[in-house]
C-alpha positions as CSV (number, residue, x, y, z in Angstrom):
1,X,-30.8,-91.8,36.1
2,X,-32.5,-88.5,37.3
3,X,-29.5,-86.5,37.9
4,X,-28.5,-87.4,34.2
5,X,-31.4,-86.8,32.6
6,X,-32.5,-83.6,35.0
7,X,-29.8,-81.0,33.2
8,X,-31.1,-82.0,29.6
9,X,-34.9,-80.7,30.2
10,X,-33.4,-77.3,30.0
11,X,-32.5,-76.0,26.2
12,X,-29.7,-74.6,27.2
13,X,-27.9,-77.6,28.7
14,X,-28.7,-79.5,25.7
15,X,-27.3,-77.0,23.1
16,X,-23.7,-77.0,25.6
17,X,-23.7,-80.5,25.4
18,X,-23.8,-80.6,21.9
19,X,-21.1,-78.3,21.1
20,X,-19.3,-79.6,24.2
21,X,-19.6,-82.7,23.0
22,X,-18.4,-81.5,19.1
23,X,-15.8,-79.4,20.3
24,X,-14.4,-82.2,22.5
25,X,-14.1,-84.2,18.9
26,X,-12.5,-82.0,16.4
27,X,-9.7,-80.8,19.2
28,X,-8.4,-84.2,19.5
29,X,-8.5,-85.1,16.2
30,X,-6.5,-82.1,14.8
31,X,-4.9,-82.1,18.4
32,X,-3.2,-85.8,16.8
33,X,-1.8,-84.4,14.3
34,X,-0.7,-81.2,16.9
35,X,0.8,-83.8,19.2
36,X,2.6,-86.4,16.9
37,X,4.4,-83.1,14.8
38,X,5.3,-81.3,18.4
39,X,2.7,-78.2,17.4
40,X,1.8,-77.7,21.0
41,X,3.1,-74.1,20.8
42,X,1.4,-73.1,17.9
43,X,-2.1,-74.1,19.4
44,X,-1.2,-71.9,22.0
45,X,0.0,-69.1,19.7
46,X,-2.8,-69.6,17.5
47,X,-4.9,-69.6,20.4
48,X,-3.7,-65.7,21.7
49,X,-2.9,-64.4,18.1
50,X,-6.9,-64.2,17.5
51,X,-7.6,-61.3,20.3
52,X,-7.1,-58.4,17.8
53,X,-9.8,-60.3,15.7
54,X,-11.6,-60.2,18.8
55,X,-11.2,-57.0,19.8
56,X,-11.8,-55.5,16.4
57,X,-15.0,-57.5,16.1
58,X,-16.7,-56.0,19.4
59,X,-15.3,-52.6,18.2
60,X,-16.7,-52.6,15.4
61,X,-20.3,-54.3,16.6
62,X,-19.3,-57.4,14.0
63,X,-19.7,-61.6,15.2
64,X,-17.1,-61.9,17.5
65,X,-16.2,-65.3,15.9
66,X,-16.1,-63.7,12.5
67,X,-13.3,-61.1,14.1
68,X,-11.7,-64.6,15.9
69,X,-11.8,-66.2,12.6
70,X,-9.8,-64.0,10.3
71,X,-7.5,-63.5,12.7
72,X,-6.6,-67.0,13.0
73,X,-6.6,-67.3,9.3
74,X,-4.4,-64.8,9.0
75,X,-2.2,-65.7,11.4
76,X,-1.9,-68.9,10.3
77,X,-1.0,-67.8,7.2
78,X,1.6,-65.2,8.8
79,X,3.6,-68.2,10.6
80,X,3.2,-70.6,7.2
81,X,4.7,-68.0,5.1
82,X,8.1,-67.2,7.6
83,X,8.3,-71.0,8.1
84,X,9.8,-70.4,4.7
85,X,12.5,-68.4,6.1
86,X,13.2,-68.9,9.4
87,X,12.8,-71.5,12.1
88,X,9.5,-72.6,12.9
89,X,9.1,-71.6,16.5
90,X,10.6,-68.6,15.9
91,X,8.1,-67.8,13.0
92,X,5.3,-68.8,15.5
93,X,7.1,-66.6,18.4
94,X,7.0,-63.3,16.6
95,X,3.4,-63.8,15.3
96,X,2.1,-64.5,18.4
97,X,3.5,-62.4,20.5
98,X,3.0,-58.9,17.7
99,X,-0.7,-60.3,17.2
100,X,-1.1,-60.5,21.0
101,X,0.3,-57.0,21.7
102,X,-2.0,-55.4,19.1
103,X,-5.2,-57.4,20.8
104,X,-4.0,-56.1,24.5
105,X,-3.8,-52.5,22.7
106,X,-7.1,-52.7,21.0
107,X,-8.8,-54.1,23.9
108,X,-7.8,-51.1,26.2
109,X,-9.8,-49.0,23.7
110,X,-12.8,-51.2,25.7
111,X,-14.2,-49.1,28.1
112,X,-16.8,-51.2,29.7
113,X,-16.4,-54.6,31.3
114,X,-18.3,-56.7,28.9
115,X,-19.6,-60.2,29.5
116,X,-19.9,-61.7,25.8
117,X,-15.7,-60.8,25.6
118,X,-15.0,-62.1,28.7
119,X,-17.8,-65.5,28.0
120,X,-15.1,-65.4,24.3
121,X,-11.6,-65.4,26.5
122,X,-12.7,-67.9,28.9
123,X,-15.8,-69.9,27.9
124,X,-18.9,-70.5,29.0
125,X,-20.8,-73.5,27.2
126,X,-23.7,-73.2,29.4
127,X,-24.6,-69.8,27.7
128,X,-24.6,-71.7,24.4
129,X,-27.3,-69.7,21.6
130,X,-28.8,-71.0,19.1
131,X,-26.6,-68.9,16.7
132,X,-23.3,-70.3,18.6
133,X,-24.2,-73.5,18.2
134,X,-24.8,-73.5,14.5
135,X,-21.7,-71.4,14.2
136,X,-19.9,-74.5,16.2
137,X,-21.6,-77.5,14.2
138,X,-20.5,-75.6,10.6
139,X,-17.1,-75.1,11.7
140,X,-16.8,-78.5,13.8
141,X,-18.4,-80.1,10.8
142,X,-16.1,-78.8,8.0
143,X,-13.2,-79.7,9.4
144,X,-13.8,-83.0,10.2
145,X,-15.1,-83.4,7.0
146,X,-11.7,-81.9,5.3
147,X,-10.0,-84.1,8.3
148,X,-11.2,-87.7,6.4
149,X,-10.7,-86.3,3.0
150,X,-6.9,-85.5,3.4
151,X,-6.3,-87.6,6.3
152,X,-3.6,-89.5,4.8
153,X,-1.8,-87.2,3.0
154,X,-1.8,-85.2,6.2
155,X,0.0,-88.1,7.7
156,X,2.2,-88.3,5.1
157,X,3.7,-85.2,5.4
158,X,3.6,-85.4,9.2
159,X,6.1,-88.4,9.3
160,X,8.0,-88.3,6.1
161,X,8.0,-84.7,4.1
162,X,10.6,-86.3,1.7
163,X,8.9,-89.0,0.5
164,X,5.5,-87.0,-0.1
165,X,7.9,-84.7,-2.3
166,X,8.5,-87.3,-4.1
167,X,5.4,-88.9,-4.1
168,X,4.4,-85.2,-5.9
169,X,2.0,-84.5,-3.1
170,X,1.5,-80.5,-2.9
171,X,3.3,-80.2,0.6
172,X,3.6,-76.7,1.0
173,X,-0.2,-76.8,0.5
174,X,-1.5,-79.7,2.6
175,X,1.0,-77.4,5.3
176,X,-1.0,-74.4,5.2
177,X,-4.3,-76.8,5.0
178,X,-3.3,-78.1,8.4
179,X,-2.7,-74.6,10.0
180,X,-5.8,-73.4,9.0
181,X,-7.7,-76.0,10.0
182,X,-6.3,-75.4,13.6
183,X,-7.3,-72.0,13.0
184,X,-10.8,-72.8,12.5
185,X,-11.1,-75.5,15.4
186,X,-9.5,-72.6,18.0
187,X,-12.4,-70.6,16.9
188,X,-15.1,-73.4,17.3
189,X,-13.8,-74.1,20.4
190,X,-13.9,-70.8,22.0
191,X,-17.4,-70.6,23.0
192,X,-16.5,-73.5,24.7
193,X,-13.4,-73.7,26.8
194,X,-11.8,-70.1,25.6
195,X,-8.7,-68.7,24.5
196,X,-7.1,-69.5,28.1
197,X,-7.6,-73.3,27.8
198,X,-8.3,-74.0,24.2
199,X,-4.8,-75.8,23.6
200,X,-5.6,-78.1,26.6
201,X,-8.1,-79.8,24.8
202,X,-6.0,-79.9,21.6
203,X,-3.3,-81.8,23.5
204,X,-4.2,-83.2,26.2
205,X,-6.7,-85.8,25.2
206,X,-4.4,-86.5,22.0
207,X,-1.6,-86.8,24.4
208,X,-3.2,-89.4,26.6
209,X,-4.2,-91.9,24.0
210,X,-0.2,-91.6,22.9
211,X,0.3,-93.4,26.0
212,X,-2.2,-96.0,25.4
213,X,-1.6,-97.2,21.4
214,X,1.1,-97.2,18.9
215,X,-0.8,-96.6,15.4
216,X,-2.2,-93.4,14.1
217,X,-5.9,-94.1,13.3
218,X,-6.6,-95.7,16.9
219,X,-4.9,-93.1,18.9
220,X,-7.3,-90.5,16.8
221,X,-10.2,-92.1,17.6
222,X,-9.4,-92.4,21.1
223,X,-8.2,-89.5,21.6
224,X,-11.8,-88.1,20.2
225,X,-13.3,-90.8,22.8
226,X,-11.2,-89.1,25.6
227,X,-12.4,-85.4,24.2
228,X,-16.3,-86.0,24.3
229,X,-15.9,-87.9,27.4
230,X,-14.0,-85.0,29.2
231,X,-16.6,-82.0,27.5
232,X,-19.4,-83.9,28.5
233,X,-18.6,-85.2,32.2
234,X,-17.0,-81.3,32.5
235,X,-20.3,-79.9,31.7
236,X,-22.4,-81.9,34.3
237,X,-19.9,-80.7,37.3
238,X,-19.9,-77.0,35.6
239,X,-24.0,-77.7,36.0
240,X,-24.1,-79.4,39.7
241,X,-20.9,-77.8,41.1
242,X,-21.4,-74.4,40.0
243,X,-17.8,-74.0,38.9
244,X,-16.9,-72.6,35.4
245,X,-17.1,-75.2,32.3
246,X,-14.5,-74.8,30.2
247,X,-12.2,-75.7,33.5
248,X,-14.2,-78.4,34.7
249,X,-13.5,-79.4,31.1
250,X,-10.1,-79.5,31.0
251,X,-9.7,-80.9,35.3
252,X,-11.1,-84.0,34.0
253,X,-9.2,-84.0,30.5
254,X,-6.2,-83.8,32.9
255,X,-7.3,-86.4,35.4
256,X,-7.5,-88.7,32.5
257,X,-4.0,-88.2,31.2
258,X,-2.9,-88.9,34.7
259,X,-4.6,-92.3,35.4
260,X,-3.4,-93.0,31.7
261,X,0.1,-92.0,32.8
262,X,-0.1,-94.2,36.2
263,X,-1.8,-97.4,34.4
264,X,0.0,-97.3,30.9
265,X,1.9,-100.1,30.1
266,X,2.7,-99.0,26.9
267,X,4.5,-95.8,25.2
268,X,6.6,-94.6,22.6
269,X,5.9,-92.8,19.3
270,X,2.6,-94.2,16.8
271,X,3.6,-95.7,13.6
């Protein structure tokens, strides 16, 4: 048991395993509701439309997740409101790609190779602070918390929009709910895995407990089992093989959805 109790004598091992291990949780369980309505592309959108936030942040000497946050927010909000309009993915399409461009011009204005921006774009859990990691639990926290509270009306309006018209359920709200809290959980996770590979762990763990059980609340739950399970065992091999976390991370997400894909005997869409 020495070699798993060795990393966890050092403080900062222990605060990446904690927000490993909380970041690994809310990404699969928003990343259910991502895979089951096909909103793999807006993770990844969501994902690149908060580097002006970003950039703007270090610019202007702010919290870099503050900058990351009401981008996403806003973006979010951008892509709910065309939705309106015109077709989803092309909604998503123009956001992400005009938020994107305006982060690649603002981050030119960056003269100086910075670590804490490049730690934000691709990760790096080991170099956890004490500041991160309440930033992570808050954020990690509230939306699981708003998660349970709406959790079926979120399902609702996943599988059958009509009927939760009908049912009076405020859809066009519990929408927007849904974007933002995938806004929030790409910020929480950045620290982690980064913008680069944030939507792996929103889809990927979801995506292999699709193969493995037909009803909503069990695939959640496993899926959130497969997320922790892939932060944590990526953070020991970022700690003994001196490779970088948030790709260990998703490695073994990925290995998993392969065995899951060999082994599965069962598939098809959750009811």
């Amino acid at each position: 048991m020495g070699w798993l109790l060795e990393p966890l004598t050092y403080p900062f091992m222990l605060r990446g395993l904690i927000a490993a291990t909380l970041v690994g949780a809310v990404c699969a369980v928003l990343g259910t509701y991502v895979v089951l309505r096909g909103m793999a592309f807006f993770g990844d959108a969501l994902a690149h439309a908060i580097l002006p936030g970003v950039a703007v942040a270090y610019l202007a000497r702010w919290p870099l997740s503050a900058g990351a946050l009401a981008a996403g927010l806003l973006a979010a909000a951008a892509i709910g409101s065309l939705q309106n309009r015109i077709r989803e993915d092309t909604a998503i399409g123009i956001v992400f790609s005009g938020a994107f461009a305006l982060g690649i011009v603002l981050l030119s204005l960056v003269r100086t190779y910075t670590v804490d921006l490049t730690h934000f774009l691709f990760g790096n859990v080991l170099g956890v602070s004490p500041t991160d990691l309440m930033v992570t639990v808050i954020l990690s926290g509230g939306v699981l918390l708003l998660t349970a509270a709406f959790h079926k009306e979120l399902v609702l309006v996943a599988f059958d929009p009509v009927l939760a018209t009908v049912l009076r359920l405020p859809t066009s709200l519990l929408r927007y709910l849904l974007l933002f809290l995938l806004a929030v959980t790409v910020v929480a996770a950045l620290q982690v895995v980064g913008v680069a590979l944030v939507v792996a762990m929103l889809v990927t763990p979801p995506a292999t407990a699709y193969l493995l059980v037909r009803r909503v609340g069990p695939m959640m739950g496993l899926a959130a089992l497969f997320g922790i399970l892939s932060a944590v065992a990526g953070l020991y091999a970022s700690y003994y093989l001196n490779i970088p976390s948030g790709p260990a991370m998703v490695l073994v997400c990925t290995a998993m959805f392969g065995v899951s894909l060999i082994f599965s005997r069962k598939a098809g869409r959750p009811r």
